[in-house]
N, C-alpha and C positions, 0 to 999 in steps of 0.2 A: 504494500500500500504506500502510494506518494506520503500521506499524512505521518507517515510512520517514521520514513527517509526525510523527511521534515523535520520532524521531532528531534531527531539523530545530528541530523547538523545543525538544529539553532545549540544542542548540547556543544558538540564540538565547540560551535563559537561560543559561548558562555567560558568554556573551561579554557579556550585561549585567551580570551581578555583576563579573567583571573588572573593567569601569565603575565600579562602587559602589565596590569594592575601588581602585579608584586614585583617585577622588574623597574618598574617606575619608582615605588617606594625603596625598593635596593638604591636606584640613582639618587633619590632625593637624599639618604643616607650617606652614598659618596661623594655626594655633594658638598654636604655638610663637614665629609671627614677631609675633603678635598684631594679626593684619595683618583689622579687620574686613569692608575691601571685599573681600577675597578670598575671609573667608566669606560674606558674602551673595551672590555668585558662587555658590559652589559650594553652598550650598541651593540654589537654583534648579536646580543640575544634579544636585543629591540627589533631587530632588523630581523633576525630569522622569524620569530615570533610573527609580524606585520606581513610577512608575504605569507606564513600560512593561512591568519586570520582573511586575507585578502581572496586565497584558494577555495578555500571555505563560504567567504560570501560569497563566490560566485557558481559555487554547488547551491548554496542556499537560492539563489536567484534564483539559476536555472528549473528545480527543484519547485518554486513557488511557480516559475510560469507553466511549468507542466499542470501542477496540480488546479492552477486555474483556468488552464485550458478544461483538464477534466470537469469542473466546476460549473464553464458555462460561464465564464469573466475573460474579460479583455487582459490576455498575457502582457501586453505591452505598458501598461499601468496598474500590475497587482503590488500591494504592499502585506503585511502581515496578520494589519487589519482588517484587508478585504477577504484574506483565508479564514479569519479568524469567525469572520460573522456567517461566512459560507456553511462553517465546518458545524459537525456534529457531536454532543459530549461520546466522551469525554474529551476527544481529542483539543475541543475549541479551549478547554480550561486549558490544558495543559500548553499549548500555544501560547494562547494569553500569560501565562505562568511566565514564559520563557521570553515572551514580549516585555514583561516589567523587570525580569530581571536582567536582561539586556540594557533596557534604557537607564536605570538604576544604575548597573554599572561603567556604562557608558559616559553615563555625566561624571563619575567617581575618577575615571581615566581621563577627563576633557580636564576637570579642577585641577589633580596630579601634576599632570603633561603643563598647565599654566604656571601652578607655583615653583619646578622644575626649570620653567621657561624664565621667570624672575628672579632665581637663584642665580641660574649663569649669568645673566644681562649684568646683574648685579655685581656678580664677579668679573665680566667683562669690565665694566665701567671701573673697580677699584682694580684692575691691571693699568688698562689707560690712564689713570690719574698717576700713578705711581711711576709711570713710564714719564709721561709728564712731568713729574715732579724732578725726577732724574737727569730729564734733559737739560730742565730748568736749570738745576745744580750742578751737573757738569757745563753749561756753558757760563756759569755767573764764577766758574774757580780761578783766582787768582795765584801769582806768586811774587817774591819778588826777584827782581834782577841785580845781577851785581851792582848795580847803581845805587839798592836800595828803594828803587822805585816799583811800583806795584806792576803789574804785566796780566792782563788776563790770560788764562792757558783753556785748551779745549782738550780734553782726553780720548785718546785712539791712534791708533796705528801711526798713522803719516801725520799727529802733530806733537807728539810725545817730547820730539828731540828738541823744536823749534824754541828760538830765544835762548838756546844757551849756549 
């Protein structure tokens, strides 16, 4: 039964986003520890994770437009809702079931992936400030020359020797 091959892959994807969902909370963790081998890790497992979820919805597609072909609905705009009112119990509850906990976790992955998203930015911007500040104070470094007079210097390769 479609309904059945249904049921089976919105499980699959429920049980891959749990994945993403606890791979997200691992990064927000090494975020925090600012720990980078753990996130180049866990892209890898972002990334593997997101092309099977992706495999997956498109079993699930597939999947829903057969079964609303069977149904007597226009395959080319069925969603989970229009299976769902189609269907008969028990199958409709348990759909529905897998409907709210999809969307549920869905938004739980969209908040994650955002604060995730403002961790780094935030780390980004206190790199560039510091990078900034650096330059700042490597070009403002002074010394002075035999004269006794003050001499700005700049630090790096090819002006290391200059002025003396």
């Amino acid at each position: 039964m479609l309904v059945l091959e249904l049921i089976e892959l919105l499980k699959q994807e429920f049980g891959l986003y749990e994945s993403l969902l606890q791979i997200l909370q691992d990064e927000k963790a090494s975020l925090v520890k600012r720990s980078s081998e753990e996130m180049y890790a866990l892209v890898n497992k972002k990334e593997t994770v997101i092309a099977k979820i992706k495999a997956v919805c498109d079993a699930t597609q597939d999947c829903m437009k057969r079964l609303a072909k069977e149904k007597g609905l226009n395959p080319q705009d069925v969603t989970l809702s229009n299976i769902i009112t189609h269907e008969v119990q028990p199958y409709s509850a348990i759909l529905n079931g897998y409907q709210s906990k999809l969307s549920a976790i869905a938004n739980s992955i969209k908040e994650l992936n955002e604060i995730n998203g403002r961790v780094i930015n935030m780390s980004l911007e206190n790199v560039k400030k510091s990078l900034n500040f650096l330059r700042g104070f490597t070009n403002s470094l002074e010394t002075y020359k035999p004269s006794g007079k003050l001499s700005p210097i700049s630090i790096g390769p090819a002006s290391i020797s200059k002025g003396v």
